[in-house]
PQR file of N, CA, C, O and H, with PARSE charges and radii, in Angstrom:
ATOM      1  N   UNK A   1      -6.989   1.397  -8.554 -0.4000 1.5000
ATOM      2  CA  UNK A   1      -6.263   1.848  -7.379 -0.0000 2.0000
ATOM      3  C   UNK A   1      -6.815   1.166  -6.130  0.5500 1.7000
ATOM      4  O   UNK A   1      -6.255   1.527  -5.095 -0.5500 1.4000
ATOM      5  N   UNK A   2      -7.788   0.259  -5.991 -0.4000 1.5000
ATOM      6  CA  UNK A   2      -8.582  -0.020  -4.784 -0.0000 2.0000
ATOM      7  C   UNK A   2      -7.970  -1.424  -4.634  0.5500 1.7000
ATOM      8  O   UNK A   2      -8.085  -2.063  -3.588 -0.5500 1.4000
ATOM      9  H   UNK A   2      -8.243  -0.034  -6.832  0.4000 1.0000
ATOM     10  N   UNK A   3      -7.181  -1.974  -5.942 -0.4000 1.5000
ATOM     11  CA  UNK A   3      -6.974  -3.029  -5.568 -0.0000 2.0000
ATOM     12  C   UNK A   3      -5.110  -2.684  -4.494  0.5500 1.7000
ATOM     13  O   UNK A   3      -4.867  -3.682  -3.816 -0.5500 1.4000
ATOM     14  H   UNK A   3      -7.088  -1.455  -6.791  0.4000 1.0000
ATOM     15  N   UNK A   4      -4.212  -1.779  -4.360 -0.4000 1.5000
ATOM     16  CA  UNK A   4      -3.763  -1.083  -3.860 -0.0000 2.0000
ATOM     17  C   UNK A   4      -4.063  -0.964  -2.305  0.5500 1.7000
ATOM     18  O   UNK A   4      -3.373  -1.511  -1.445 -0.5500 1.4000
ATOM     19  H   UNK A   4      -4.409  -0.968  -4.911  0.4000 1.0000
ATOM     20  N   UNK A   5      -4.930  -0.356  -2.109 -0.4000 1.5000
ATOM     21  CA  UNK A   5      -5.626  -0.025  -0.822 -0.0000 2.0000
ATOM     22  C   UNK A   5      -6.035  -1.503  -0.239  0.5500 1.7000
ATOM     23  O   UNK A   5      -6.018  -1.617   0.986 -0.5500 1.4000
ATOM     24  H   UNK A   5      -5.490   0.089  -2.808  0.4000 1.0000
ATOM     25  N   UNK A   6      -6.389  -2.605  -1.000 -0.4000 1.5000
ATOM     26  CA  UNK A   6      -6.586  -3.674  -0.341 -0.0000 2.0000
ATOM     27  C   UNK A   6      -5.052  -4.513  -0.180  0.5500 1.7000
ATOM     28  O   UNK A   6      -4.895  -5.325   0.731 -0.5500 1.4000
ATOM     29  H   UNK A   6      -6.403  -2.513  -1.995  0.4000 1.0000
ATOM     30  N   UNK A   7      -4.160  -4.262  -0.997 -0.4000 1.5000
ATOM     31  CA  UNK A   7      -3.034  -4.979  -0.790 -0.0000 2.0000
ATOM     32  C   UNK A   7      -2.631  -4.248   0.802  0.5500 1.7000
ATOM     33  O   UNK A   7      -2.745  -5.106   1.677 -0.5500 1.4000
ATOM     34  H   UNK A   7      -4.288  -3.603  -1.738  0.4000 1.0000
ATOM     35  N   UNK A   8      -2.274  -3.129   1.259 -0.4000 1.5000
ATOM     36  CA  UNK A   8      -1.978  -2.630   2.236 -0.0000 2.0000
ATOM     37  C   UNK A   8      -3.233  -2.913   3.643  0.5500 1.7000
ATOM     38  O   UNK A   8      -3.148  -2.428   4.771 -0.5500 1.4000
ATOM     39  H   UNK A   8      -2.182  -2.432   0.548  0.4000 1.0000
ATOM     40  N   UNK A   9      -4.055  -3.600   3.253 -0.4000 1.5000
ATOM     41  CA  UNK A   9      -5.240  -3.653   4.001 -0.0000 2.0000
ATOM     42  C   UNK A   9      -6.043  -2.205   4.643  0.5500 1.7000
ATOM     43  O   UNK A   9      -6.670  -2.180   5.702 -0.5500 1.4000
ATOM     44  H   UNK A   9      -4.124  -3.995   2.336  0.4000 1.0000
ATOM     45  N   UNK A  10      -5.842  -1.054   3.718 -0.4000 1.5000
ATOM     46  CA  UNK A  10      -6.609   0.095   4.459 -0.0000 2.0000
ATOM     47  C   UNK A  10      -7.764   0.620   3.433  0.5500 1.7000
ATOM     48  O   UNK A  10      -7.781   0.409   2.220 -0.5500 1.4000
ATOM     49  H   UNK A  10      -5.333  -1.074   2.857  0.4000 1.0000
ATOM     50  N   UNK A  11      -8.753   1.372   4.215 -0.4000 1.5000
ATOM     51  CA  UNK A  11     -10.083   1.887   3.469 -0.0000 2.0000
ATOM     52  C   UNK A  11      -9.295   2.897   2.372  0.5500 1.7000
ATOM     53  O   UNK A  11      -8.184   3.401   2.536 -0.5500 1.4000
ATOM     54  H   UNK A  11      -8.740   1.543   5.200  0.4000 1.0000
ATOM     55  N   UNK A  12      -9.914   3.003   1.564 -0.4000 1.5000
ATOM     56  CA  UNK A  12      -9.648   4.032   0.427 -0.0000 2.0000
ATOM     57  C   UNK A  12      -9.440   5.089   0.879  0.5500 1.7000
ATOM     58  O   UNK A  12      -8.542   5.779   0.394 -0.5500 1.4000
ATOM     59  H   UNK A  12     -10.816   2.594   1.432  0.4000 1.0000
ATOM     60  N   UNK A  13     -10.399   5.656   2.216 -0.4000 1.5000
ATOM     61  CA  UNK A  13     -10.614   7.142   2.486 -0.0000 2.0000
ATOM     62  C   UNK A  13      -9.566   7.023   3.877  0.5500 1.7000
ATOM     63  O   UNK A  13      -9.810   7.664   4.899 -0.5500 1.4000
ATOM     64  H   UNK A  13     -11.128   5.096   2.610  0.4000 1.0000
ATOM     65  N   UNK A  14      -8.165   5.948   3.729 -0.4000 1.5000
ATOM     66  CA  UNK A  14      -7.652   6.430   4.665 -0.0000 2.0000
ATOM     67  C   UNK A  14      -6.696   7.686   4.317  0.5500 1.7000
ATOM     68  O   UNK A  14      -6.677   8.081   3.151 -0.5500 1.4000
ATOM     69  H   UNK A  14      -7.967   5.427   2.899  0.4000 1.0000
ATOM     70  N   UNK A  15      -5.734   8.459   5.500 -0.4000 1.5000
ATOM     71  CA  UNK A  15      -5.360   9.049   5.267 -0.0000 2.0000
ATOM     72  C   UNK A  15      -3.701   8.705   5.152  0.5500 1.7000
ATOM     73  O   UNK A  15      -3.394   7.588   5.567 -0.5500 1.4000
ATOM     74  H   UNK A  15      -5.749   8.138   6.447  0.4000 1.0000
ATOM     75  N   UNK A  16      -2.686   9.488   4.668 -0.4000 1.5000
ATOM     76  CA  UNK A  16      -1.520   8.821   4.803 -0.0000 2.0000
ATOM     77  C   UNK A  16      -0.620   8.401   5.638  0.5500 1.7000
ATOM     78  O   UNK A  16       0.407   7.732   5.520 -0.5500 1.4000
ATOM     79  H   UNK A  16      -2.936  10.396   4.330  0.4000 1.0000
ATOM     80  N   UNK A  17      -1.208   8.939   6.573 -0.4000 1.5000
ATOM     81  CA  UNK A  17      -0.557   8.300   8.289 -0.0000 2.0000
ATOM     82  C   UNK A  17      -1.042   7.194   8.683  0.5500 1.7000
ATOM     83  O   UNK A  17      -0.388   6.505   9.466 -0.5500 1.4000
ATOM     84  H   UNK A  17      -2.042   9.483   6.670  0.4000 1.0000
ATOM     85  N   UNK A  18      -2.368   6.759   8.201 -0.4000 1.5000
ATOM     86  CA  UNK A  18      -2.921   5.613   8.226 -0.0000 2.0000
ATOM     87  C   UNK A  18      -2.562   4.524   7.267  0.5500 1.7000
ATOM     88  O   UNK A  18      -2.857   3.354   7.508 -0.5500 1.4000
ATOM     89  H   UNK A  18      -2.900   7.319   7.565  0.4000 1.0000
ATOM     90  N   UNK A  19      -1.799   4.967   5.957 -0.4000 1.5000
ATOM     91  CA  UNK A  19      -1.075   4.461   5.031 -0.0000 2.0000
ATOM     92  C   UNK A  19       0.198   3.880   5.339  0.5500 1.7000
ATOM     93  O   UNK A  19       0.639   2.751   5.124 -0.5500 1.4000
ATOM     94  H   UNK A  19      -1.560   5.918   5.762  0.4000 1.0000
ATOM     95  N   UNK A  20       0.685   4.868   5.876 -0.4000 1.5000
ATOM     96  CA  UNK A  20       2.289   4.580   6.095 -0.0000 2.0000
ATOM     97  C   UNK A  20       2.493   3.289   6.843  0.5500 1.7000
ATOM     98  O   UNK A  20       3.189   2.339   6.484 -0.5500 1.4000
ATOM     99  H   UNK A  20       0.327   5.785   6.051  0.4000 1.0000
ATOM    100  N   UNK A  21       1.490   3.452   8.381 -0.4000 1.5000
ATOM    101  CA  UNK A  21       1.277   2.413   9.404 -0.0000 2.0000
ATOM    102  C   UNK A  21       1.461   1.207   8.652  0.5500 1.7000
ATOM    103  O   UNK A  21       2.354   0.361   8.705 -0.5500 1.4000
ATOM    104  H   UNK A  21       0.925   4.224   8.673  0.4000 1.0000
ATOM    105  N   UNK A  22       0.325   1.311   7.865 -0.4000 1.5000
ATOM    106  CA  UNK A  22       0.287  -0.635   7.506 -0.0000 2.0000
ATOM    107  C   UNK A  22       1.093  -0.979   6.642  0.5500 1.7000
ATOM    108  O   UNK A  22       1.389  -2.173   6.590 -0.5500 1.4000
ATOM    109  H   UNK A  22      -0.401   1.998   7.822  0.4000 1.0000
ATOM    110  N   UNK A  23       1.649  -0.104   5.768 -0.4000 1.5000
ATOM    111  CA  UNK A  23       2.883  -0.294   5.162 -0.0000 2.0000
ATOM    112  C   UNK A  23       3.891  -0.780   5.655  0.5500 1.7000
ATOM    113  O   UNK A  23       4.489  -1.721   5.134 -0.5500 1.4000
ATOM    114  H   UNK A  23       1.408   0.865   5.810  0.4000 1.0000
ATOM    115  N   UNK A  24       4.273  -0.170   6.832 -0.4000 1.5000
ATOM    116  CA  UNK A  24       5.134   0.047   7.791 -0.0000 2.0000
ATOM    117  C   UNK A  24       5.352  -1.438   8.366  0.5500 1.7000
ATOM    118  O   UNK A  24       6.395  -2.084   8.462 -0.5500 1.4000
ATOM    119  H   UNK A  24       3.787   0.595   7.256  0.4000 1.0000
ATOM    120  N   UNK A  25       3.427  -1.928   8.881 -0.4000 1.5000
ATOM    121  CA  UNK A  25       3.641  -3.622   9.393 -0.0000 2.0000
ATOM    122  C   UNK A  25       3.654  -4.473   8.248  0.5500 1.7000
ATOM    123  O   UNK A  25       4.177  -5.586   8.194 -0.5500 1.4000
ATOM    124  H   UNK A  25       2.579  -1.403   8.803  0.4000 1.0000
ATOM    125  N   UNK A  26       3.109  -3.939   7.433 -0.4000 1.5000
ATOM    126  CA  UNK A  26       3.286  -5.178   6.351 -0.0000 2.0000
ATOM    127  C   UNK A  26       4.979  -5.475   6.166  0.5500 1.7000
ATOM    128  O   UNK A  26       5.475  -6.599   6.234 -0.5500 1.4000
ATOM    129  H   UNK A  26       2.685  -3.035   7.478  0.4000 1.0000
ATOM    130  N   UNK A  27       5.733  -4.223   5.920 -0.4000 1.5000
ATOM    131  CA  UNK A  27       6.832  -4.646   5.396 -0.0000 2.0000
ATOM    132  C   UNK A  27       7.877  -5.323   6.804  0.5500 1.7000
ATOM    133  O   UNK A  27       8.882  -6.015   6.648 -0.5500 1.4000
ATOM    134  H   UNK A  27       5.330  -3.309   5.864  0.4000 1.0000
ATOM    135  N   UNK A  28       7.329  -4.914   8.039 -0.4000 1.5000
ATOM    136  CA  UNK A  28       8.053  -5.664   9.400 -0.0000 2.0000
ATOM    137  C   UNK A  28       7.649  -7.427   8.731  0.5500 1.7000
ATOM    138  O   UNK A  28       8.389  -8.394   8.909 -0.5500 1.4000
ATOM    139  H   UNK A  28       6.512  -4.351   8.166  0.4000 1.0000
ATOM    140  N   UNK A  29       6.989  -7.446   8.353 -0.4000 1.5000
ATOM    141  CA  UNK A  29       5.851  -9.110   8.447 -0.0000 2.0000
ATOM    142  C   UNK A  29       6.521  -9.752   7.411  0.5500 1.7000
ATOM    143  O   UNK A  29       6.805 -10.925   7.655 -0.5500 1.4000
ATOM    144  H   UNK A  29       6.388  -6.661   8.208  0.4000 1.0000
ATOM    145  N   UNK A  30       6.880  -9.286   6.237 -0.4000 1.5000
ATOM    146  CA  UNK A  30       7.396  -9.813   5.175 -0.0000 2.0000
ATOM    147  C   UNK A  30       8.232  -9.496   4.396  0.5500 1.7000
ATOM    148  O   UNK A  30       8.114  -9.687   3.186 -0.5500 1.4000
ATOM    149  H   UNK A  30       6.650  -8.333   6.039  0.4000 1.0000
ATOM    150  N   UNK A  31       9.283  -8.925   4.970 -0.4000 1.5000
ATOM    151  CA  UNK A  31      10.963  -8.213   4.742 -0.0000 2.0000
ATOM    152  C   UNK A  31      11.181  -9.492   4.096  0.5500 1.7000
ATOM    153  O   UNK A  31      10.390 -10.335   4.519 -0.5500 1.4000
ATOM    154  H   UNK A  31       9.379  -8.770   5.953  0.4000 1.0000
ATOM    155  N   UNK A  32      11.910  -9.885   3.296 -0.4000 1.5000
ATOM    156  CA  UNK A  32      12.735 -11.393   3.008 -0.0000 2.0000
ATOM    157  C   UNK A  32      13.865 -11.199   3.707  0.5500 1.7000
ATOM    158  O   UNK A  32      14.567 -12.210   3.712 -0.5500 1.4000
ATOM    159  H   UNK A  32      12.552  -9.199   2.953  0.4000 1.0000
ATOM    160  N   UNK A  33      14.326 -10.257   4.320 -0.4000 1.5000
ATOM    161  CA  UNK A  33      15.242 -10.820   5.483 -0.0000 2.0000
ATOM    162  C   UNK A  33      14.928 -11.356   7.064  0.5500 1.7000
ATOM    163  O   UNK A  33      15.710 -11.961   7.798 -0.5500 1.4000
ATOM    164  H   UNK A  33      13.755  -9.436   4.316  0.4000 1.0000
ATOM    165  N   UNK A  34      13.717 -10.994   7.313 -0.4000 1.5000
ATOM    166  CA  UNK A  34      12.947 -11.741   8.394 -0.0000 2.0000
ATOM    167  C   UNK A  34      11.978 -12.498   8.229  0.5500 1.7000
ATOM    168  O   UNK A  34      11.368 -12.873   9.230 -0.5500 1.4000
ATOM    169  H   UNK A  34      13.082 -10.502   6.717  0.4000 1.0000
ATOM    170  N   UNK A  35      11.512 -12.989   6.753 -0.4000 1.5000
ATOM    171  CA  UNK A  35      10.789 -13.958   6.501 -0.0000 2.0000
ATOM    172  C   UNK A  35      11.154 -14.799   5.498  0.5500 1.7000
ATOM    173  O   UNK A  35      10.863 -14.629   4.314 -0.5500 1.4000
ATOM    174  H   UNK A  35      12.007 -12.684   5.940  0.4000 1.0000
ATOM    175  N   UNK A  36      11.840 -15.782   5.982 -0.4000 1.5000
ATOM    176  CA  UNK A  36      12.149 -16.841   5.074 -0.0000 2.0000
ATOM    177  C   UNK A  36      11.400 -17.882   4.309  0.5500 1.7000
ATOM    178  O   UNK A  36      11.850 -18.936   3.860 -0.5500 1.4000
ATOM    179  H   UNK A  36      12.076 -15.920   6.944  0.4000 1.0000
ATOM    180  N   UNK A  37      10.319 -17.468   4.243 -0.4000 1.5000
ATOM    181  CA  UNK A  37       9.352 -17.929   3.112 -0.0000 2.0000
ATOM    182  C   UNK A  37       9.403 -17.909   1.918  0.5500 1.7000
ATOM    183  O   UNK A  37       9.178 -16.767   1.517 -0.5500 1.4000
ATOM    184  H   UNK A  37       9.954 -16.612   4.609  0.4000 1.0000
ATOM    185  N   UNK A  38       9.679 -18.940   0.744 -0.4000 1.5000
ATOM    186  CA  UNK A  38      10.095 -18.493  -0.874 -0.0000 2.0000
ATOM    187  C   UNK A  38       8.946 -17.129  -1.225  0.5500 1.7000
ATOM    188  O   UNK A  38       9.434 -16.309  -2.003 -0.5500 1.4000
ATOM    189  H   UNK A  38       9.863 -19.868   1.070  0.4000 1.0000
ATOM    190  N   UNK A  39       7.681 -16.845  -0.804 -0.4000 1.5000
ATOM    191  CA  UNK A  39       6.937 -16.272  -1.319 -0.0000 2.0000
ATOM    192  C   UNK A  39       7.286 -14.620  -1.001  0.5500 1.7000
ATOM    193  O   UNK A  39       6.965 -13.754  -1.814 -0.5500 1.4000
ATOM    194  H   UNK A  39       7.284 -17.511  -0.172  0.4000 1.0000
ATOM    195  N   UNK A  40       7.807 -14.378  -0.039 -0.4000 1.5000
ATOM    196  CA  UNK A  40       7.984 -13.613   0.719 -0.0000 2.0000
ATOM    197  C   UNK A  40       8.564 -12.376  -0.447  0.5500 1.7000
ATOM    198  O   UNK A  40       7.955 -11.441  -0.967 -0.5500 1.4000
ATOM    199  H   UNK A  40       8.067 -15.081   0.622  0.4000 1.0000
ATOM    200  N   UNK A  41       9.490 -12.671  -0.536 -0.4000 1.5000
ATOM    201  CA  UNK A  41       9.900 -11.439  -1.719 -0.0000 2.0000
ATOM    202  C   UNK A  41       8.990 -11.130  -2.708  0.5500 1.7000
ATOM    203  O   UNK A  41       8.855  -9.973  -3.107 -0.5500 1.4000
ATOM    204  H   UNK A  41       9.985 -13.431  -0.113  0.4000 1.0000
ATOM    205  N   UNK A  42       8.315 -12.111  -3.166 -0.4000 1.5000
ATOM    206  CA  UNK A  42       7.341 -11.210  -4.330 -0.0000 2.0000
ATOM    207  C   UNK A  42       5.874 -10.911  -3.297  0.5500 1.7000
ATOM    208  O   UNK A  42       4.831 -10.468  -3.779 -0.5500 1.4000
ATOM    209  H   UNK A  42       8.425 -13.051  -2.842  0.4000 1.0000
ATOM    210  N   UNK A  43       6.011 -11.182  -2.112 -0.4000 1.5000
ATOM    211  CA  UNK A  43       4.602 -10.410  -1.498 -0.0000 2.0000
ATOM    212  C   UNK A  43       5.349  -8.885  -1.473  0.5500 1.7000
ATOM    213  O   UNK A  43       4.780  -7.849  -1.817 -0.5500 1.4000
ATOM    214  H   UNK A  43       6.858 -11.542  -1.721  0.4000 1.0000
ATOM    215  N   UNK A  44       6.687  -8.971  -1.012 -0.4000 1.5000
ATOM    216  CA  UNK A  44       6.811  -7.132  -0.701 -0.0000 2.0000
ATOM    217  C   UNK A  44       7.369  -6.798  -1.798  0.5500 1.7000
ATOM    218  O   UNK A  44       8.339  -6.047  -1.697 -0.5500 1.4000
ATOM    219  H   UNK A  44       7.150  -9.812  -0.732  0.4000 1.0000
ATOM    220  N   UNK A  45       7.057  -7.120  -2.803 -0.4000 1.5000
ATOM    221  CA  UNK A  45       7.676  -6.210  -4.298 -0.0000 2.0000
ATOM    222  C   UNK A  45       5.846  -5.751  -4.251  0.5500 1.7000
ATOM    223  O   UNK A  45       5.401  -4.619  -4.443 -0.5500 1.4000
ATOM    224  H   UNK A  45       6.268  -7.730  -2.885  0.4000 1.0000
ATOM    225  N   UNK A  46       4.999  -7.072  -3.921 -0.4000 1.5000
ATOM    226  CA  UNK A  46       3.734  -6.497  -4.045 -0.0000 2.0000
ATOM    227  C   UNK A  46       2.977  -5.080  -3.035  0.5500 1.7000
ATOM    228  O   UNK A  46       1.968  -4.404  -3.236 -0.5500 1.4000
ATOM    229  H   UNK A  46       5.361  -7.991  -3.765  0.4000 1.0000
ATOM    230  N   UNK A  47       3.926  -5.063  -2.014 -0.4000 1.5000
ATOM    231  CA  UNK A  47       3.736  -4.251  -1.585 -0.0000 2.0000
ATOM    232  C   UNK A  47       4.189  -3.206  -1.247  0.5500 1.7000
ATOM    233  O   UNK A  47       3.576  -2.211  -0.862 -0.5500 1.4000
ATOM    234  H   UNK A  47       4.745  -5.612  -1.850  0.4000 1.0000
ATOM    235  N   UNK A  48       5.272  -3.358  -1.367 -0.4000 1.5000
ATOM    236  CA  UNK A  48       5.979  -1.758  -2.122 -0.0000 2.0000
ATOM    237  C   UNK A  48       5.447  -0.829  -3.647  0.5500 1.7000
ATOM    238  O   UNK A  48       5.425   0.379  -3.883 -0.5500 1.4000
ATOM    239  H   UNK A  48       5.770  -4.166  -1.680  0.4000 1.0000
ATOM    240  N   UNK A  49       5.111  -1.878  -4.367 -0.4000 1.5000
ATOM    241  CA  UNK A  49       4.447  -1.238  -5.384 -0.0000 2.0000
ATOM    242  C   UNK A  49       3.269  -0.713  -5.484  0.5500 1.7000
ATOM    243  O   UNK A  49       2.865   0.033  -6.375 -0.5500 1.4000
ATOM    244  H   UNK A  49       5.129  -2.860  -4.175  0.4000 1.0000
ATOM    245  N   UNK A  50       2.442  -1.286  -4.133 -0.4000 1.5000
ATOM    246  CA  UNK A  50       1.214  -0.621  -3.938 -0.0000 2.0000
ATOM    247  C   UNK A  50       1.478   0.943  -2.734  0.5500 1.7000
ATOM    248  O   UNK A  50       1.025   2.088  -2.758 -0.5500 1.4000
ATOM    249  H   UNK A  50       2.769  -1.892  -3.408  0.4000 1.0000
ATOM    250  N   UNK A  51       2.115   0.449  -2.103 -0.4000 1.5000
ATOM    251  CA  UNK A  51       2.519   1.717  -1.680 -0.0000 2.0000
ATOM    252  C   UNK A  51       3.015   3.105  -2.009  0.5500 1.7000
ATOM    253  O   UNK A  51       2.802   4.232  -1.559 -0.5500 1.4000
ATOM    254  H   UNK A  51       2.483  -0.480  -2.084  0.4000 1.0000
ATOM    255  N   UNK A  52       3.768   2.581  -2.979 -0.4000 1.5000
ATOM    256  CA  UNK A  52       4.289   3.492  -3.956 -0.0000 2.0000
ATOM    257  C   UNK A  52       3.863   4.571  -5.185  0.5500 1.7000
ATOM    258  O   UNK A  52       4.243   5.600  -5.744 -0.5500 1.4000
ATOM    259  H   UNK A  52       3.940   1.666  -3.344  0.4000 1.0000
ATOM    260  N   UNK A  53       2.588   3.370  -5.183 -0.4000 1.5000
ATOM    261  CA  UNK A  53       1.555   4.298  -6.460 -0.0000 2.0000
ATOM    262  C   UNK A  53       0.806   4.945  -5.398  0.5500 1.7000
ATOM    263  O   UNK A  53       0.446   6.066  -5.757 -0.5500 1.4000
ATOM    264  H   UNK A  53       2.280   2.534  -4.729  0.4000 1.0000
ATOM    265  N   UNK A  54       0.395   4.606  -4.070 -0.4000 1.5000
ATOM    266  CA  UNK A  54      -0.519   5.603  -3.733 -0.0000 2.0000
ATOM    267  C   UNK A  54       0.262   6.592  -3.034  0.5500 1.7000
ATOM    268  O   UNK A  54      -0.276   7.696  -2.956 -0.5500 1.4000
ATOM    269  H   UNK A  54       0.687   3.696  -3.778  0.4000 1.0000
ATOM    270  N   UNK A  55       1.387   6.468  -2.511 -0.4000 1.5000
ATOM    271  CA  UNK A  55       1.845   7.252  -2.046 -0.0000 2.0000
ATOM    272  C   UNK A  55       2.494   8.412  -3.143  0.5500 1.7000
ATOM    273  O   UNK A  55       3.064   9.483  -2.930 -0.5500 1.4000
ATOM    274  H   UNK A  55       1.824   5.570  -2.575  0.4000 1.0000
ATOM    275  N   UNK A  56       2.201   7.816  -4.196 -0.4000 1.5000
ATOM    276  CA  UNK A  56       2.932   9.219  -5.553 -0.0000 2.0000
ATOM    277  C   UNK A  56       1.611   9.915  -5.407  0.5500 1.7000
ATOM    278  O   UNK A  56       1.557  10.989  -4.807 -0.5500 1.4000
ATOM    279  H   UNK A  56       1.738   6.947  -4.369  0.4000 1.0000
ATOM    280  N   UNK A  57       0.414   9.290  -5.987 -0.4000 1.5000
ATOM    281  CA  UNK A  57      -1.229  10.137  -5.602 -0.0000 2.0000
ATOM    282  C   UNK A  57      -1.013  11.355  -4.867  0.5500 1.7000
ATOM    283  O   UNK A  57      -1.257  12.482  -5.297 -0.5500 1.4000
ATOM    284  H   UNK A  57       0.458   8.418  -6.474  0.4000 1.0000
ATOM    285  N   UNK A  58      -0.518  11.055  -3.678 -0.4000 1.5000
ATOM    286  CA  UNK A  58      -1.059  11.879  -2.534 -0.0000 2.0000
ATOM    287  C   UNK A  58       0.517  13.091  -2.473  0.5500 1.7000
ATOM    288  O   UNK A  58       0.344  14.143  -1.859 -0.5500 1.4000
ATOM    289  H   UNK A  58      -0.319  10.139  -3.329  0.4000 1.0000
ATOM    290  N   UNK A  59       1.797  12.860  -3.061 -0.4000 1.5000
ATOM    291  CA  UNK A  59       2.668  13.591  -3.104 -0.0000 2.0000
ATOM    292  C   UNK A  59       2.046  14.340  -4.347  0.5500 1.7000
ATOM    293  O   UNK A  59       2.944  15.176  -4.242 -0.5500 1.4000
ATOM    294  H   UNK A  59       1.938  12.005  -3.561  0.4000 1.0000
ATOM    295  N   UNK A  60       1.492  14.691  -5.175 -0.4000 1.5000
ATOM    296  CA  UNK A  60       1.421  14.921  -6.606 -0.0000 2.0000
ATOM    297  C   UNK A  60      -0.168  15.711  -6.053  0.5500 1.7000
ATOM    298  O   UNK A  60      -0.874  16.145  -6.963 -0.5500 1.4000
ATOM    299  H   UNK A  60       0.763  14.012  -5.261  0.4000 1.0000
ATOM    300  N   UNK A  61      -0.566  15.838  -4.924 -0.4000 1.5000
ATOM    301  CA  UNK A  61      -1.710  16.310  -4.870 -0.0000 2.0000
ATOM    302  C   UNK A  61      -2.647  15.541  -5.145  0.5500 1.7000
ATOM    303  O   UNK A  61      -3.690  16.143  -4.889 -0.5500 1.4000
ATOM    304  H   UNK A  61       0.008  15.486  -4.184  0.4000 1.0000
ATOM    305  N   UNK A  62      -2.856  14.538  -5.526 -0.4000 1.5000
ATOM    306  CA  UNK A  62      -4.008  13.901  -6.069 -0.0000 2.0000
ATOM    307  C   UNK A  62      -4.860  13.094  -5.288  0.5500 1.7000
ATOM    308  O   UNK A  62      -5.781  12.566  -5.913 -0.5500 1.4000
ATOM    309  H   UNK A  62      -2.009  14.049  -5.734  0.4000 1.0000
ATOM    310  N   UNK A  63      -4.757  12.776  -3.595 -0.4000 1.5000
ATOM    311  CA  UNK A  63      -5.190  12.170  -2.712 -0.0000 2.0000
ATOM    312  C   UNK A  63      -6.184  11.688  -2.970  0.5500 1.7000
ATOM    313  O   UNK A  63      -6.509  10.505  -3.071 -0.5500 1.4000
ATOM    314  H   UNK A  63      -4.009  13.205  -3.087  0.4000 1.0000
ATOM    315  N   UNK A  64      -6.989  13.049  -3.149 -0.4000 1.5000
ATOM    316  CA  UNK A  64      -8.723  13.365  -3.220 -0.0000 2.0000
ATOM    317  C   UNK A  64      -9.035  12.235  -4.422  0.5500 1.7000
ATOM    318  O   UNK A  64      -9.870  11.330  -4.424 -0.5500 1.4000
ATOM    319  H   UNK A  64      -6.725  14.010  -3.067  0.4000 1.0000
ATOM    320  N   UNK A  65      -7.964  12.658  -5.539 -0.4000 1.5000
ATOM    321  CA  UNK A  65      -8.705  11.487  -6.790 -0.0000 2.0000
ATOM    322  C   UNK A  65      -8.478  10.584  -6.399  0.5500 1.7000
ATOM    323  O   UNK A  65      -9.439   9.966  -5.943 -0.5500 1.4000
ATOM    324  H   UNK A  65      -7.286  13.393  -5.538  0.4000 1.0000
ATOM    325  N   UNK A  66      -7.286  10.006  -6.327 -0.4000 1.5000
ATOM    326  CA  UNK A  66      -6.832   8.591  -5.844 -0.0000 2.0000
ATOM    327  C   UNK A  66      -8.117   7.838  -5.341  0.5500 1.7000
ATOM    328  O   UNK A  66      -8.591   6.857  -5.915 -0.5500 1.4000
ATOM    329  H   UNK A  66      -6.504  10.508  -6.697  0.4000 1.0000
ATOM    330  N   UNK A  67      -8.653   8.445  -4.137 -0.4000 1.5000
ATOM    331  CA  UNK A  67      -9.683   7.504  -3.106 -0.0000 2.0000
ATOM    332  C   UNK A  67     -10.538   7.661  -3.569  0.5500 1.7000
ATOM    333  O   UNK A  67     -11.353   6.844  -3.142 -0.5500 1.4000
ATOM    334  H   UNK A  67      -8.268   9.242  -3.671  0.4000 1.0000
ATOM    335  N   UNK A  68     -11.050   8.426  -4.448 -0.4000 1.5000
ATOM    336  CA  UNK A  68     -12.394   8.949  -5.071 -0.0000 2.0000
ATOM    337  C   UNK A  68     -12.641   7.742  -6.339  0.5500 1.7000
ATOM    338  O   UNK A  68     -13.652   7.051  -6.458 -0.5500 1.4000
ATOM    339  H   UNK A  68     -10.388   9.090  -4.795  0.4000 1.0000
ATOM    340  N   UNK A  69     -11.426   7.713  -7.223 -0.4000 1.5000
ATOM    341  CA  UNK A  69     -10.733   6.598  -8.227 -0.0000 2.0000
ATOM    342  C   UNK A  69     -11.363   5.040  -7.503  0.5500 1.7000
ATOM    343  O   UNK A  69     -12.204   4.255  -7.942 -0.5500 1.4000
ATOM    344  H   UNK A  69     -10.605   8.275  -7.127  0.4000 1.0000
ATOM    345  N   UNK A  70     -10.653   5.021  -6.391 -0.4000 1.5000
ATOM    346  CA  UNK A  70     -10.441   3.568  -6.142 -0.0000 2.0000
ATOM    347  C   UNK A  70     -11.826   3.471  -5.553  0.5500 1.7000
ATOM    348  O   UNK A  70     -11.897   2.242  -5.525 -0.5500 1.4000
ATOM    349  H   UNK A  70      -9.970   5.659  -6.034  0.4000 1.0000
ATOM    350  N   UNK A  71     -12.997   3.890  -5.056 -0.4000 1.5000
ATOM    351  CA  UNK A  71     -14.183   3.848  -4.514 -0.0000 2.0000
ATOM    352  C   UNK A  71     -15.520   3.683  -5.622  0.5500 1.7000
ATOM    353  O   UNK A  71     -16.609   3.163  -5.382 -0.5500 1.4000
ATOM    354  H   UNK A  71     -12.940   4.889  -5.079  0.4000 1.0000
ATOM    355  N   UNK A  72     -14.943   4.440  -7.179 -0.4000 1.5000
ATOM    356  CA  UNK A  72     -15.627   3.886  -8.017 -0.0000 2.0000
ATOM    357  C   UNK A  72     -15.046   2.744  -8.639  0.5500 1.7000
ATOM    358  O   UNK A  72     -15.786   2.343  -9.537 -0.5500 1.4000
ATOM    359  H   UNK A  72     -14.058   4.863  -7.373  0.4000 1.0000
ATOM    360  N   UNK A  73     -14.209   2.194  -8.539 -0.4000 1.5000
ATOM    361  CA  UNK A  73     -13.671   1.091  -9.300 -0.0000 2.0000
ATOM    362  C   UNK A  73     -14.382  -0.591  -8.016  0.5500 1.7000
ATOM    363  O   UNK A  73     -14.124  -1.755  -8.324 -0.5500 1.4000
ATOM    364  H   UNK A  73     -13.608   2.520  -7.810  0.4000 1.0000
TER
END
């Protein structure tokens, strides 16, 4: 899961408002409709999918493990 937290660029022990944020710029930065870069679409499949697993963590109650998870890994 830590590799997750580094795709979004935030500490493990952030919280999900601090999650959302960089989610939020990452996906302004590399939409494939505002970045016409071939790479561009598989960076935000990469980062939707990291978003997505941690953001299930923390809907599902599991926050606490999640960051706890990704801090021993």
């Amino acid at each position: 899961m830590a590799a997750e937290y580094a795709r979004l660029g935030v500490a493990t022990s952030a919280d999900l408002k601090a999650i959302k944020r960089a989610y939020r710029r990452l996906a302004r930065r590399y939409h494939p409709d505002v970045n016409r870069d071939p790479g561009a679409h598989l960076h935000m499949q990469q980062i939707n999918e990291a978003y997505r697993r941690i953001a299930h963590a923390y809907v599902h109650g599991h926050e606490n493990s999640a960051g706890k998870q990704a801090q021993a890994e």
